[in-house]
ZAZAMI-38083 format. One record per residue: z, x, y of N, C-alpha, C in turn; residue in one letter. Coordinates in steps of 0.02 Angstrom, whole numbers, plus 50000, padded with zeros to 5 digits. Atoms other than C-alpha are relative to their C-alpha. Last residue first. Layout:
N
ZXYZXYZXYA ...
END
This chain:
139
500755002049966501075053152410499784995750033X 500264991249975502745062452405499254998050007X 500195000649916503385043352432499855007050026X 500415006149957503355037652254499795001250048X 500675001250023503875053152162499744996650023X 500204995149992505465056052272499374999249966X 499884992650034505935038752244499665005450040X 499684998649930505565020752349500215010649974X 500215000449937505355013152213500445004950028X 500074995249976505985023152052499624999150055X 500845003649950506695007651964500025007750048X 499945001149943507805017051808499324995750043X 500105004249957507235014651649499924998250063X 500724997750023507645032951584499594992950004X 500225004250061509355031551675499065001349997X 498954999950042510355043851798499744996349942X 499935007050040508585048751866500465000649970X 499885004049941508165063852021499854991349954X 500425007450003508315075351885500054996050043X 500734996450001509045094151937499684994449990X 500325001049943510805086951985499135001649997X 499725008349955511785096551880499454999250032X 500555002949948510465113151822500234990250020X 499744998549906511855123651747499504996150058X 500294993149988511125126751558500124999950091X 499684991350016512345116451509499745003650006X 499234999649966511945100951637500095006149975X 499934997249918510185101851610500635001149995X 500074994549990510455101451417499655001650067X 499374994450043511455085451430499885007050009X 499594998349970510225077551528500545005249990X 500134995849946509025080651414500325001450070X 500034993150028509945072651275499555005150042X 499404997250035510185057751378500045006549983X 499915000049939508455056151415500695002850023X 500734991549988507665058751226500595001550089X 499904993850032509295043851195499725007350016X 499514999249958508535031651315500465006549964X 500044998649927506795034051275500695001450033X 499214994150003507055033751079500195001250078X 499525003150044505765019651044500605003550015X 500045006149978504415023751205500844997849941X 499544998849947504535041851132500254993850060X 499394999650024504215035350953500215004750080X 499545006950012502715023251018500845006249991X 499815002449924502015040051134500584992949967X 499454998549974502185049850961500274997150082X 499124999650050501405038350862500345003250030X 499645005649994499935035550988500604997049981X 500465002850049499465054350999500594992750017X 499415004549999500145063151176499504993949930X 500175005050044499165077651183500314996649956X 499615004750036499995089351298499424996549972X 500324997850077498975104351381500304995549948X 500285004650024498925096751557499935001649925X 499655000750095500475103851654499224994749971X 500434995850015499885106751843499755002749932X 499534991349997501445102351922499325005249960X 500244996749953500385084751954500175006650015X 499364999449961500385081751778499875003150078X 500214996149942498585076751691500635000350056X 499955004249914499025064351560499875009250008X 499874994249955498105069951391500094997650039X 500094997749926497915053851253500125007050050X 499834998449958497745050251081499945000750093X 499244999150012497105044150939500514998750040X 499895005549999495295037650975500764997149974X 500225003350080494785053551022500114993350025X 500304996750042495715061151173499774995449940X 499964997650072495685051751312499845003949960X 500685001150036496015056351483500114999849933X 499965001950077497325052051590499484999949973X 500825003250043497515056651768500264998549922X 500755000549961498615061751936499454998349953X 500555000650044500315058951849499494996850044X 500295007150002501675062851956499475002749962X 500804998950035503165077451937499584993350006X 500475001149958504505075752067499184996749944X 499465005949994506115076751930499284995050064X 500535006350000505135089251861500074992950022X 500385001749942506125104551915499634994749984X 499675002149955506805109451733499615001650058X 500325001949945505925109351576500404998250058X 499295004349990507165117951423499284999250104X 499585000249943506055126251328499914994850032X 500165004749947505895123851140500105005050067X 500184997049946505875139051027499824996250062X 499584994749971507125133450904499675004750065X 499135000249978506115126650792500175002450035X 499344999250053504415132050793500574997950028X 500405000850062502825134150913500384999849941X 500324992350040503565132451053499474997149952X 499774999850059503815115551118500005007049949X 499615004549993503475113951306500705001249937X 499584998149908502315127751330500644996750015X 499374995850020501745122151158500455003650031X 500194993249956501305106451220500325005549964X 499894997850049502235088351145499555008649994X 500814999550045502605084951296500105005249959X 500135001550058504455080151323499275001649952X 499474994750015505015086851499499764998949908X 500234990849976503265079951559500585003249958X 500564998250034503295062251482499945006650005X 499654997350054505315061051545499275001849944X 499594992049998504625066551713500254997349917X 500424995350045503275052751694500305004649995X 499914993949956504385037951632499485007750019X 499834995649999503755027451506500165004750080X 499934996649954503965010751500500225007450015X 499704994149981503575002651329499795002550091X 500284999949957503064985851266500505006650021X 499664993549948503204983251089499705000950050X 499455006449950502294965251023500325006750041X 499385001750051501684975050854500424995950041X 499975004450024499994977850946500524996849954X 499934999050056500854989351062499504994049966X 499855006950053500944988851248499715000949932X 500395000650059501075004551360499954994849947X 499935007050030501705005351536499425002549940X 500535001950023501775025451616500114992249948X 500065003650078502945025051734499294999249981X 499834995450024503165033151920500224998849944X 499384999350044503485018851996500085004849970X 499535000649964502215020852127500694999849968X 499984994849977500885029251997500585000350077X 499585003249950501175013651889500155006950036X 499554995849963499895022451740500394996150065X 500164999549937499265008151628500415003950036X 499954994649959498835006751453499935001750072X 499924998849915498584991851354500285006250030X 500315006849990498334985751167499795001650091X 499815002449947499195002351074499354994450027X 500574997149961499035004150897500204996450066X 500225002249933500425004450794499615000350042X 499724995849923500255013050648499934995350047X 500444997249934499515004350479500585001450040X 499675003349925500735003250332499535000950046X 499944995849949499585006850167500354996650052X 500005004149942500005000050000500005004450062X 
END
């Protein structure tokens, strides 16, 4: 028996909110954030190349998403305005960062704080409304 994957239905950058919206055919509707898309791409700049060789993305608290191109019929590449485009964001991993969003956010807070960077996100929640934000009104 095969499970199919979620496939997404809709895709729309909110370049004032500073969210990427994604809808599911399973009914899931996701709001992604783009600083938590940037601190999270799946990149190897981002991710090493192995366990243990993550780094730790700090300053993105500004970052906006100037594009989106597809890849295939999998995935996607946003286009960061820091200049970050080597991510390829496949549809399974945008649903399981859409599913864990508040947790991924959390746990990046956390490792701002111990590596000394209080204050470095300009978001206390991975929902938050980001009218009126530092991302909204740098353009």
């Amino acid at each position: 028996m095969t499970t199919s994957k979620p496939q997404p239905t809709a895709l729309n950058a909110r370049t004032q909110a500073c969210v990427l919206e994604i809808a599911f055919d399973d009914g899931k509707n996701f709001s992604l954030p783009f600083e938590l898309l940037r601190v999270y791409s799946p990149s190897a700049e981002v991710r090493g190349h192995g366990a243990g060789q993550e780094t730790l993305q700090t300053g993105k608290r500004l970052v906006n998403l100037l594009g989106i191109e597809p890849v295939g019929n999998y995935a996607v590449r946003p286009l960061f305005s820091d200049g970050h485009s080597t991510g390829i964001f496949s549809w399974e991993y945008l649903y399981w960062l859409g599913d864990n969003a508040t947790q991924l956010w959390q746990d990046y807070l956390e490792k701002l704080q111990a590596a000394g960077f209080t204050g470095e996100s300009g978001r206390d929640a991975p929902m938050a409304d980001k009218a009126g934000s530092a991302c909204a009104s740098k353009h």
